[in-house]
N, C-alpha and C positions, 0 to 999 in steps of 0.2 A: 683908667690906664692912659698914659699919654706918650706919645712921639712913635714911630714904626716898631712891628711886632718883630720881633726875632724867633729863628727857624734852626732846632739842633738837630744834623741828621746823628740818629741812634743817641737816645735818652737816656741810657744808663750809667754807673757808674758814680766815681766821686766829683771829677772833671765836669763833668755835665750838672750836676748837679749846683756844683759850684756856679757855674757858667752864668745859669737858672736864675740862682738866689740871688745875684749881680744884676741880673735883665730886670727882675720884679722889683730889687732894690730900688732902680730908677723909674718905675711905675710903667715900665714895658711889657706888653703881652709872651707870653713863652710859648711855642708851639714846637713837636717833635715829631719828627719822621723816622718811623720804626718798621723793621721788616715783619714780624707778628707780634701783634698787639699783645698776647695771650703767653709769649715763651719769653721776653723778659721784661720785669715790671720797670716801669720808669722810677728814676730816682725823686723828682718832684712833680707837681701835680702842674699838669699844662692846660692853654686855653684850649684846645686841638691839636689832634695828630692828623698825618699822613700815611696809609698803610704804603709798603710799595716793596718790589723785589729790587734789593740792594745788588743782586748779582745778576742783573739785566740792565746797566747802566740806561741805554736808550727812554727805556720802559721810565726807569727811576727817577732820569731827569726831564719826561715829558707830567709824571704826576705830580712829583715836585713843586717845578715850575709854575703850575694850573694852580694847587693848592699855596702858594708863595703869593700870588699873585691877586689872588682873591680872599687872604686875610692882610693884605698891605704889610708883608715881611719887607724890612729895610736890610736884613744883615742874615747871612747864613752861615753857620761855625760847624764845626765837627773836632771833637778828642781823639774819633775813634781813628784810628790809624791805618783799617782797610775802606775808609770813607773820604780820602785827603783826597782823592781824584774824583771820584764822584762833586766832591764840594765845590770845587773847580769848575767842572762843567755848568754847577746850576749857578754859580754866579755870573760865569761868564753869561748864560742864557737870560738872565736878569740885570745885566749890565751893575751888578754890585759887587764890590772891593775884592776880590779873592786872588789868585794863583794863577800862572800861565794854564793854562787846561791843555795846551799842548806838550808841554813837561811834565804834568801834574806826575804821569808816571813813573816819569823817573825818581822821584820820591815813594816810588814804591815797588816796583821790580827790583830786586840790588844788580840783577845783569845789565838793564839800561841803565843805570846807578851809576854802574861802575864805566862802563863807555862813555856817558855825560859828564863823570868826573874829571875821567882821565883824559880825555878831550880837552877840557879848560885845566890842565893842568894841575888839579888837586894830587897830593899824593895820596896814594889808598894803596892799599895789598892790590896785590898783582892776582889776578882774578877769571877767571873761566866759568863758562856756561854748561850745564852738562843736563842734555837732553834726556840723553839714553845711557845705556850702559855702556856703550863705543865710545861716547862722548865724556864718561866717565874716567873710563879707562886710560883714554888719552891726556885729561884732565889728571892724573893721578900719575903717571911718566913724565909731565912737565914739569922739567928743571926745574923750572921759576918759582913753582907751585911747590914744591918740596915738603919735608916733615919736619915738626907739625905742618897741616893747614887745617881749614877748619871750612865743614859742607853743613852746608844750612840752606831753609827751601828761598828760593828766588823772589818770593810774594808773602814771609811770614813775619811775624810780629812776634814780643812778647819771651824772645828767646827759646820758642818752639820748635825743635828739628834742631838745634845750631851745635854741632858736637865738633871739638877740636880730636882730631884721627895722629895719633904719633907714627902708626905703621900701616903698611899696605894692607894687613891682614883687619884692620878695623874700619878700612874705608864702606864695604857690604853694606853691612849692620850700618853704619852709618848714615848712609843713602836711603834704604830705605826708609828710617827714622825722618830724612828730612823729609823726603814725597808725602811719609803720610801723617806729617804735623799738621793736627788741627788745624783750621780756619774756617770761620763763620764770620759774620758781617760784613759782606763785601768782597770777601774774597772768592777769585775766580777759578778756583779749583786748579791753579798751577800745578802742575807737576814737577817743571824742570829745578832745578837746583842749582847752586854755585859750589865755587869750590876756589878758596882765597889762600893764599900763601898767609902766616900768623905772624902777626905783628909783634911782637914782642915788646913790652914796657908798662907802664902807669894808667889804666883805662880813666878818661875823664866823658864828661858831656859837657857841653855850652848849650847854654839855653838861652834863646835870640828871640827878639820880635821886628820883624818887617811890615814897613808899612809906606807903602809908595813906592819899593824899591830899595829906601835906605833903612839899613838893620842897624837894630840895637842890641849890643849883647849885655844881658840881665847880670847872667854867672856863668864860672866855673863851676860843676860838680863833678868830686870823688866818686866814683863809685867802686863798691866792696860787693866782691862775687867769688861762689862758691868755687870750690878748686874742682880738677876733673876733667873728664870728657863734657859736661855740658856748665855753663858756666853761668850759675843763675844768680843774677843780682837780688844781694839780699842787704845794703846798705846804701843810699847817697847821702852826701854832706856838703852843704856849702856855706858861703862863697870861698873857692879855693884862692889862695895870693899862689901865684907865681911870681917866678922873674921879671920885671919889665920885658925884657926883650923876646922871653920866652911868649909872655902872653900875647903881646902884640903881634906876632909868627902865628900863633894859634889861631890867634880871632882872623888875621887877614886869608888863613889857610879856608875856615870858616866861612867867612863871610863869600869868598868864591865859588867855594860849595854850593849857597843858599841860591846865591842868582845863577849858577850850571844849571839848580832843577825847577827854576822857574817861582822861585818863593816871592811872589812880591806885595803880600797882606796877610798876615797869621803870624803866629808862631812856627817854631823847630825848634828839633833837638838833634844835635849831632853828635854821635860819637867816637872817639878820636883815642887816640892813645902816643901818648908821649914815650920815645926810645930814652935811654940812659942819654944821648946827645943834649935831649930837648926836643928834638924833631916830632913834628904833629903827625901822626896817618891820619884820616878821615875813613873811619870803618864802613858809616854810613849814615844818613841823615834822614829824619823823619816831620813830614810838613807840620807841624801839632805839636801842642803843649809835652812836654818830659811827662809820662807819668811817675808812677811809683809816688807821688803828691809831693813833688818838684814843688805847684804851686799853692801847697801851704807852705814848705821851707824860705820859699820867696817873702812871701808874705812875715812872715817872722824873724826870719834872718835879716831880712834889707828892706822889710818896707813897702816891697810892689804887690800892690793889688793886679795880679796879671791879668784873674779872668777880667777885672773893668776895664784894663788898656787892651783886652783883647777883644772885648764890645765895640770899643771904640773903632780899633782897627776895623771890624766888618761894617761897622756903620758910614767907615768916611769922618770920622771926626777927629780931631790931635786927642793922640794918647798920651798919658802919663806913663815915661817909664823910669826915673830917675830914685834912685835907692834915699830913702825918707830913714832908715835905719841902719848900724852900723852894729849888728850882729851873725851871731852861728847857727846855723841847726843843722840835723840831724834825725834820717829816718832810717830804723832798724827793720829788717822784714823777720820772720821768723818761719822756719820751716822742717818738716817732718825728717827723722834721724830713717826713716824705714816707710814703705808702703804696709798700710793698715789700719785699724779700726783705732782711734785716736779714743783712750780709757781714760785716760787724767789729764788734767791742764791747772796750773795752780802756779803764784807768783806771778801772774802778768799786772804788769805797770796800773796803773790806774792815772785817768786824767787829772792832771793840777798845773799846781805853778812848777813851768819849765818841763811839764810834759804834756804840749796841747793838745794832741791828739794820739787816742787809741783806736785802733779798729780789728776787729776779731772776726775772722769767717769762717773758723771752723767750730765744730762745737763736738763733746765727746759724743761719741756715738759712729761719727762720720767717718767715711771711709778719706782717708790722706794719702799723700803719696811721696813719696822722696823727690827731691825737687828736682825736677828736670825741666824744667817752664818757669814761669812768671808766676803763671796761674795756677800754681800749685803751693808758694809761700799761702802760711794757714793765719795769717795775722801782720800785724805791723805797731808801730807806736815812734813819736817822731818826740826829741829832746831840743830843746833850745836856750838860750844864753848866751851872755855878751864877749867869752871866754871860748874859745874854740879847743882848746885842750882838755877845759873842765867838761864841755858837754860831750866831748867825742869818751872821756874816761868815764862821766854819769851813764853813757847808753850803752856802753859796754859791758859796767856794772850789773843793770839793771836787765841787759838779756843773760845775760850769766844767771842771772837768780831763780828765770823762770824752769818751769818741769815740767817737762812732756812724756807722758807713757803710751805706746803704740803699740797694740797685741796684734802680732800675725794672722792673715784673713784664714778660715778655716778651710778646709782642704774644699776642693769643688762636690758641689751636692750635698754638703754637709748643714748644717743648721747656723742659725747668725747672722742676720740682713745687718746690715751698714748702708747709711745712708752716703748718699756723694756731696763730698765739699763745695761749697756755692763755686765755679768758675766761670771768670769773665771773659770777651773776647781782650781785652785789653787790659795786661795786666797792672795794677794798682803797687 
């Protein structure tokens, strides 16, 4: 192995994996830092890990640091999305490439988010903190705040807890939904909640990489989400063409964003959403690569190899990010019509030409769920080509053909185990 080892906190995943196969590419050592060795398996095989409690910050970047420091790690990354400030801290404590560590959380609370933002000007929904239930209330009698809006937890990921409320009488239910959305890896047990006036228009994402301070923006991505109270993305596509002048608005709206939360070596993905005007919101931004496999779309629509110019970036070395191709892709999610025991699955894609990748996580037997998360689409399959109408029409085809049969769970105490669908903290 040659030149300094590289350090992913939380090893799982497609993202990290990827990351991985980049680092070894270049004959660099891998090494991962995981909360229990034993509750998720790493996605590739590393020289050494770190055990350590991701949810005791101090702890995590004093074992960290020691274990960074004594296998000569040059570069430390993280996908995972409750990890972006953690990362922050151990670079800075290692004096290598990362994050402001005194912003880092603004990239991850959306209540400092939204103060950070709207400080330097960004426009974003107009947005409240809501502690308690008084705090709620009051939040939910504000003009500004009006119906729709949409309460989502303070510190979540993944599209977990994030319910759009048309009337007063769905705000409850709703609240409680956000307090008690899951969060594991990193996450600090938040309670409080936001509560955002609803943007109205076109949801996009930009996916940017920073490196010194000056950003690059990769793409525009579409993305396609379920209708509803909870709105779970089950489609991106890119690279979007806008307007000249619309894009240009967009990215500068962007690019403000990125240096408000202190982005200054990584990736983000921000999400935004365009009015009937043109006008950009900034819903919110996240220090880290797009999931939902952004970067295989990159990779095959335009050309960039993201996780090597994101090597790059943590190492200190000039990255490549300039698009070597001059096409389309396209990733479908698919997900359960009902909560239940998932009995048939039949027609899924198979990999070939112009379908690079399939991935499948649920298998019959397993218990699924009607998608209210991220972490609850039961598969995916990405389409690609030089033609952005033919593959956006190919992957529309091709999820219309698949068949999914879901049998109702049987009454409680009844007979009939189901197994639980693999779920990630970060959804894919």
């Amino acid at each position: 192995m040659t030149g300094p080892a590289v350090l992913l906190l939380d090893a799982a995943g497609p993202e990290s994996a990827a990351l991985a196969r980049a680092a070894a590419a270049r004959g660099q050592q891998v090494h991962a830092a995981t909360a229990e060795a034993a509750r998720r398996e790493p996605t590739a095989k590393f020289a050494g890990q770190v055990i350590t409690d991701f949810t005791r910050p101090d702890r995590a970047v004093e074992q960290i640091t020691a274990y960074a420091r004594h296998h000569d790690v040059g570069a430390v990354l993280t996908v995972n999305e409750y990890l972006t400030e953690l990362a922050s801290l151990v670079c800075a404590e290692l004096g290598l490439p990362g994050n402001d560590p005194h912003l880092a959380h603004a990239a991850r609370d959306k209540a400092a988010m939204a103060r950070v933002l709207a400080g330097a000007g960004v426009r974003i929904p107009y947005t409240r903190l809501a502690r308690d239930d008084g705090e709620l209330h009051d939040a939910l009698h504000d003009r500004q705040v009006g119906f729709p809006c949409v309460i989502k937890p303070a510190a979540g990921a993944g599209s977990a807890g994030v319910i759009v409320v048309t009337a007063l009488a769905e705000a409850a239910p709703a609240a409680v939904a956000a307090r008690s959305a899951h969060q594991t890896d990193g996450g600090e047990g938040h309670t409080g909640i936001v509560v955002q006036a609803y943007a109205a228009g076109t949801e996009y994402s930009v996916e940017s990489v920073t490196q010194n301070g000056t950003t690059t923006h990769l793409a525009i991505t579409r993305k396609a989400t379920t209708s509803g109270p909870c709105r779970v993305e089950t489609g991106h596509s890119l690279p979007v063409c806008l307007p000249p002048s619309t894009a240009a608005a967009l990215h500068q709206e962007v690019r403000t964003a990125i240096q408000a939360v202190g982005i200054r070596n990584g990736a983000s993905h921000t999400e935004v959403v365009l009015d009937p005007a043109g006008r950009c919101t900034v819903i919110e931004i996240a220090a880290r690569l797009g999931a939902g496999h952004i970067g295989i779309l990159l990779r095959h629509a335009l050309g960039i190899d993201v996780f090597a110019a994101l090597l790059d970036v943590a190492l200190g070395r000039p990255a490549a990010f300039a698009p070597t191709a001059c096409g389309h892709a396209t990733v479908r999610f698919i997900t359960s019509p009902r909560t239940g025991r998932l009995t048939s699955l039949s027609r899924v894609p198979e990999q070939g030409p112009g379908v690079p990748f399939v991935r499948w996580r649920a298998a019959v037997g397993d218990l699924v769920h009607a998608a209210r998360a991220n972490t609850d689409r039961l598969g995916c399959f990405v389409v690609t080509g030089q033609d952005a109408d033919e593959v956006e029409e190919r992957a529309d085809a091709l999820r219309r053909r698949i068949r999914i049969q879901v049998e109702p769970l049987p009454a409680a105490g009844g007979p009939g185990q189901v197994r639980l669908a693999r779920r990630e903290a970060i959804a894919w």
